[in-house]
N, C-alpha and C positions, 0 to 999 in steps of 0.2 A: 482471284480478287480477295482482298482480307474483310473474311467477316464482319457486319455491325457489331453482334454480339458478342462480348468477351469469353474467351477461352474456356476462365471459369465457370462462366453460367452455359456453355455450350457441352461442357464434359460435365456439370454436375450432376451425382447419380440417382437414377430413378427411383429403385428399388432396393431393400434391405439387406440383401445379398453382396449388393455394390459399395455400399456405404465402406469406406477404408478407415480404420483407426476406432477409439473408443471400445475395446472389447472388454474392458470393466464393468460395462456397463449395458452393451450390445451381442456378446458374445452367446454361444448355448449356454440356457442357462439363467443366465444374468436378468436380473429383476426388469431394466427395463422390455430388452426381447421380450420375455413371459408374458410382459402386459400386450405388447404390440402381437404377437403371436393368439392372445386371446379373443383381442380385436375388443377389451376394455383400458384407454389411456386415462391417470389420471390427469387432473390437469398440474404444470410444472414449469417448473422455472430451471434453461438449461444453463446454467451458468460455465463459463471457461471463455480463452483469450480468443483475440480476433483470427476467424480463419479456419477452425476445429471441425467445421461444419454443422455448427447451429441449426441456421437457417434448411439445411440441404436434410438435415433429422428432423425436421419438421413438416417438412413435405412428405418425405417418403413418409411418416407415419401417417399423414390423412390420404396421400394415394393407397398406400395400403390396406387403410381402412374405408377406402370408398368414401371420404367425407369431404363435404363442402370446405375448400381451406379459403380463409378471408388473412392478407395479410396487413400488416401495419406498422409504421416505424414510430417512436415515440417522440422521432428526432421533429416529425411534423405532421401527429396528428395530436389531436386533444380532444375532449369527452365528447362533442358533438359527433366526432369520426366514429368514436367508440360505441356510443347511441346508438344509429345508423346501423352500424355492422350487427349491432348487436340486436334490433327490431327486424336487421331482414334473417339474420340465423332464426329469431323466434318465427317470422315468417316462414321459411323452411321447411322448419319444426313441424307448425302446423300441415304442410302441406304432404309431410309422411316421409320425407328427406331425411337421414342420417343427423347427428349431431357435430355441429361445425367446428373447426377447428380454426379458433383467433390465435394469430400468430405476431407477437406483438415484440419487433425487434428492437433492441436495445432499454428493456423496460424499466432500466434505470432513471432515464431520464423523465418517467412519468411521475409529476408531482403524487399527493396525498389526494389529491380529489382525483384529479384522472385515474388513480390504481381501485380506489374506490369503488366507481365506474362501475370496476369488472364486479363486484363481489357477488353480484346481488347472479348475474347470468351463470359464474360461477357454481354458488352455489345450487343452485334450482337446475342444471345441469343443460340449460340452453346452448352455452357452449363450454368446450374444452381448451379452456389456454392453455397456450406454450408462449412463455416469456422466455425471449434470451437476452443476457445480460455479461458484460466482461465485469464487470463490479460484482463485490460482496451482496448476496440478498440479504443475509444478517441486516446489516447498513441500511439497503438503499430499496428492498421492498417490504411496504409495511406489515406490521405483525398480523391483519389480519387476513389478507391474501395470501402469505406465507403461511400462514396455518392450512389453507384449502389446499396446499398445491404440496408436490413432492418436488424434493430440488435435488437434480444429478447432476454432478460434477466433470463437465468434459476436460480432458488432459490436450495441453499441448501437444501439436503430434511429432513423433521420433523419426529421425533421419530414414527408418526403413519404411512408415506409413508416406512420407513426402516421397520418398522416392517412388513406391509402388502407384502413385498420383502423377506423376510425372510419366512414370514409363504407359500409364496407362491411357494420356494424354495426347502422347506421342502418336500412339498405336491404334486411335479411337477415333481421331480429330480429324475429320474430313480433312478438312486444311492445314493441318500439320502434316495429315501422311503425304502431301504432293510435296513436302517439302525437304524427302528423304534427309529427315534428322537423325543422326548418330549421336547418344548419350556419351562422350569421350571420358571426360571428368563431372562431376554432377558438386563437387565440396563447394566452389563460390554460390552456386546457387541453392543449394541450401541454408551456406550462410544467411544471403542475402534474407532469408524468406523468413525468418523468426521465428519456425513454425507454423508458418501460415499458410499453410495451402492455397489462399485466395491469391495473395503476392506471389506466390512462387508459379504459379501459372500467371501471372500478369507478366510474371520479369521474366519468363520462359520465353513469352509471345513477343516483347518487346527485342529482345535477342533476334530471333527469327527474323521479325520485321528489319532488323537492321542489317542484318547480311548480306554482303557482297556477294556470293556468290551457293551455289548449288552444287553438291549437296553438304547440310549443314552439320558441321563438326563442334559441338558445344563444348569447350573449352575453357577450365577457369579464367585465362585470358582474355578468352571473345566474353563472358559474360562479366568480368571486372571494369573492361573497356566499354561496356554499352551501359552498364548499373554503374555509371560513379560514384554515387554514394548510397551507402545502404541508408534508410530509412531503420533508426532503432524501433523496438513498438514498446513506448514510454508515455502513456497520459498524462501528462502533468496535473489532470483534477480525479485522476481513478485510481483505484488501488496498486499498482503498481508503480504510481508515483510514492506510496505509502512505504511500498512493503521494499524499495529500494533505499528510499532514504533509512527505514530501519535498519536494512542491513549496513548502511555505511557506519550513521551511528555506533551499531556493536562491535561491527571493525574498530573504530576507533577507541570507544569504551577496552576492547578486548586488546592496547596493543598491536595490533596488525596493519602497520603500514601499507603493506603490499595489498591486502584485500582493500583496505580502505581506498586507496588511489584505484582501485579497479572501478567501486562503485561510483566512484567522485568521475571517474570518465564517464559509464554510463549516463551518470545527470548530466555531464554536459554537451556531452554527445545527445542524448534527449533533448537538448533545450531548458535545460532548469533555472529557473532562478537564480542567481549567485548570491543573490542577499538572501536568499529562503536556504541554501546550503552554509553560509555565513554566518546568518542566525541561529542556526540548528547546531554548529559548531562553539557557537558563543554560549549558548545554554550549556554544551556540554563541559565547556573548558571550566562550570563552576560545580557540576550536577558530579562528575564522573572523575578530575582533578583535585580542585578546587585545592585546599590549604597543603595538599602534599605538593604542589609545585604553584604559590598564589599568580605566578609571573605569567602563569599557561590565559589567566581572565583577561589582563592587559593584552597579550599579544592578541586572543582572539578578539577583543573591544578597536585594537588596530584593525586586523584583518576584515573587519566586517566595513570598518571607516573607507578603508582602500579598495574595497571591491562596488560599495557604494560610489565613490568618485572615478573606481574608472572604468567596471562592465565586461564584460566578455569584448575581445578573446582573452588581452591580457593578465583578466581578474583570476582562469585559469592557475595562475602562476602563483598567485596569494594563495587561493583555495588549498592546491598543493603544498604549498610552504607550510598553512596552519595545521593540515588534516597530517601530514608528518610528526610537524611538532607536537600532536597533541596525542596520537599514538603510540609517541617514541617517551611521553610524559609520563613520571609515576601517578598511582592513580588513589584517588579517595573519595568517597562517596558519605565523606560525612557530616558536612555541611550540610547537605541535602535529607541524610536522616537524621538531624539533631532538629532541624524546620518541622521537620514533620513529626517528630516525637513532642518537639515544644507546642505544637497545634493543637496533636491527640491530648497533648495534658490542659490546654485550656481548654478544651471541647470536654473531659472529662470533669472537671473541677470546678467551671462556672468562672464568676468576674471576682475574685478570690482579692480581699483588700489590700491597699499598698500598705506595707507598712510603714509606722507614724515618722520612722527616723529617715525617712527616702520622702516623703511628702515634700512636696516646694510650701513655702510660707510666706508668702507675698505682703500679708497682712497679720497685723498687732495681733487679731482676733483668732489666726491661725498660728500664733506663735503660743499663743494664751490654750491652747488647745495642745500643744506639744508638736506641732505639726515640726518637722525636722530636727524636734529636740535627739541628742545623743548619735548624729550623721558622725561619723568619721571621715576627716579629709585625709584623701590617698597620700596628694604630694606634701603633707606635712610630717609624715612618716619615711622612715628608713628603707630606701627602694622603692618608696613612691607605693608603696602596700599597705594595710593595714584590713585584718581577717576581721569580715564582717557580716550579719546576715542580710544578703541583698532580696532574698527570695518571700514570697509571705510565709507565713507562720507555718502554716499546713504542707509546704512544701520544701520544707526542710532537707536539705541533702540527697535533693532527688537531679540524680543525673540526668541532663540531656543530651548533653556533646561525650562522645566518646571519642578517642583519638585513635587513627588508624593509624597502620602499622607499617608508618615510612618513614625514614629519619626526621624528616621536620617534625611529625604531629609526634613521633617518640618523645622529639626532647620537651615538646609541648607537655607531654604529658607527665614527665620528671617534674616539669614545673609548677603544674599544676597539684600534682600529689604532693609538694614540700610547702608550697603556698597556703594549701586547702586541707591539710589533714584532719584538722578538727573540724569539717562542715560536708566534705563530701569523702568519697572512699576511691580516691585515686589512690593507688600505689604510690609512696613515695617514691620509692627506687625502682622501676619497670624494668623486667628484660629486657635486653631489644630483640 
């Protein structure tokens, strides 16, 4: 008969011995063993992706250390949970019980008043938290529980920790061993599993359970046909939504079609947005483009029009079109730093006056005042130009657009050094 309890929670390991993977951090040696071997933990925040064995290093450390483990998900508890747990560890305390261990899963999700909560039991050493969290603690716990707490870093685990999890599943699992399974090929389900240890014994057992027949021959086939689709592991509000959209960005930024179409599947194979991919490409077509190819803003102010009117799956097809075009585009970024040089100069220089020949003069008494006297009109001049000081007094010949180095902004900038020679210091005649 199949188990109530899942696979994973029936193989997961007791003791520190067992624990697979993380020897950066767990191995002889390694700062946290040391502490766990002295039988003093501080308390900490295990940050790393779903599956790593957060949760399963958090128990062995309070079985090992003989402590009361109280746990808690952030997903649904709040400060009166936190309270409670935290009056009966004091209760404990008193009663000459070890120092407990609050195990507080997913501790991102605990607002500023809930993380709060803990400081005070924290500090005064009532108990020992382990926060685990797949987000950034930088980010998402606040700086003064991050200061109490050590934060180690667990790694996704490697194709040889997943497998020695599996073989040992196999070999361990009351109810896997009547099921004389044979490891044939192991690559699909790997894939499938992210990394994740927890999926990868889910998608193990779910194989099992679907077998025709005895004994079981695992098969990239048999497990492609029972997993139809792998499940990416993409949160669209955690840092991996972050840190994907970055890298497509820089693909794109960087040139690189190919990588950029890799991460542009990822998001949509996650589930992303297509107007938050859309958007992100419209900033870029001005931020990273911009006047070396101006055509790259319209097409992306298209692209984002058409993905808004028509959605996945089709919209797909736009994304690709843009995320090409805009890689395969010459690149300039100085639009972008001529904005922000012109920023730093009024942030440096204050509200610095218009001068009197650029003033409007609406009125006799603003005329009487000089207000527009000595404006020169462009288009009454030869080429529609006429060299003039547009800028205030004090800011005389101070460059802030510099032209990059692609044919359009070159010849821009030929122009502008025969145009400006006596106001700014372009090169009349620029290499190219």
């Amino acid at each position: 008969m199949m188990p109530h309890t899942p696979l994973a929670e029936r193989v997961r390991p007791q003791k520190l011995d067992d624990y697979i993977g993380q020897e950066h951090i767990l191995g002889p040696g390694k700062p946290l063993r040391k502490s766990i071997e002295s039988g003093k933990i501080p308390s900490m925040i295990l940050w790393g992706p779903p599956g790593v064995g957060k949760t399963t290093l958090a128990r062995i450390m309070a079985n090992t250390l003989k402590r009361p483990f109280y746990n808690l998900s952030a997903t649904d508890a709040g400060v009166k949970q936190v309270r409670e747990l935290i009056e009966k560890a004091e209760r404990t305390r008193f009663m000459g019980q070890s120092q407990a261990v609050l195990f507080i899963d997913e501790i991102h999700r605990f607002n500023k008043s809930q993380q709060d909560s803990l400081l005070k039991a924290v500090e005064n050493g009532t108990i020992t938290l382990v926060g685990a969290t797949t987000e950034n603690p930088s980010f998402e716990v606040n700086a003064a529980l991050l200061s109490r707490s050590e934060v180690f870093v667990l790694r996704q685990l490697e194709d040889s920790a997943l497998l020695e999890v599996l073989d040992r599943a196999v070999h361990t699992d009351d109810w896997l061993k009547l099921k004389q399974i044979e490891l044939v090929e192991t690559d699909a389900l790997l894939l499938a599993s992210g990394g994740d240890a927890r999926r990868l014994l889910n998608n193990l057992e779910q194989v099992v359970l679907q077998a025709d027949s005895e004994p079981i021959r695992i098969t990239n086939e048999l497990v492609r046909n029972t997993i139809q689709k792998r499940m990416l592991r993409y949160d669209k509000a955690g840092e991996e939504h972050y840190d994907i959209i970055s890298a497509f960005i820089k693909s794109v930024r960087g040139s690189d079609p190919n990588a950029a179409l890799y991460w542009l599947a990822r998001m949509i194979e996650g589930g992303e947005d297509p107007v938050f991919i859309a958007r992100r490409l419209l900033i870029l077509s001005s931020e990273d483009i911009g006047n070396a190819n101006p055509t790259a803003l319209a097409l992306a102010t298209s692209a984002m029009q058409a993905v808004q009117m028509i959605g996945y799956p089709e919209s797909r097809i736009i994304l690709s079109q843009i995320t090409i075009y805009l890689a395969c585009s010459p690149k300039s970024n100085t639009a972008y730093a001529a904005i922000g040089q012109a920023q730093k100069t009024v942030s440096d220089t204050g509200s610095l006056p218009v001068p009197l020949h650029l003033r409007n003069a609406p009125t006799k008494l603003m005329k009487d005042l000089a207000y527009g006297a000595g404006y020169q009109y462009a288009h009454q001049f030869q080429g529609n130009f006429v060299p003039q000081e547009f800028m205030p007094e004090e800011l005389h010949g101070n460059i802030l657009y510099q032209p990059g180095k692609n044919p359009r902004e070159i010849a821009w900038l030929k122009q502008l050094g025969a145009m400006w020679k006596d106001f700014y210091s372009y090169p009349s005649d620029p290499e190219d």
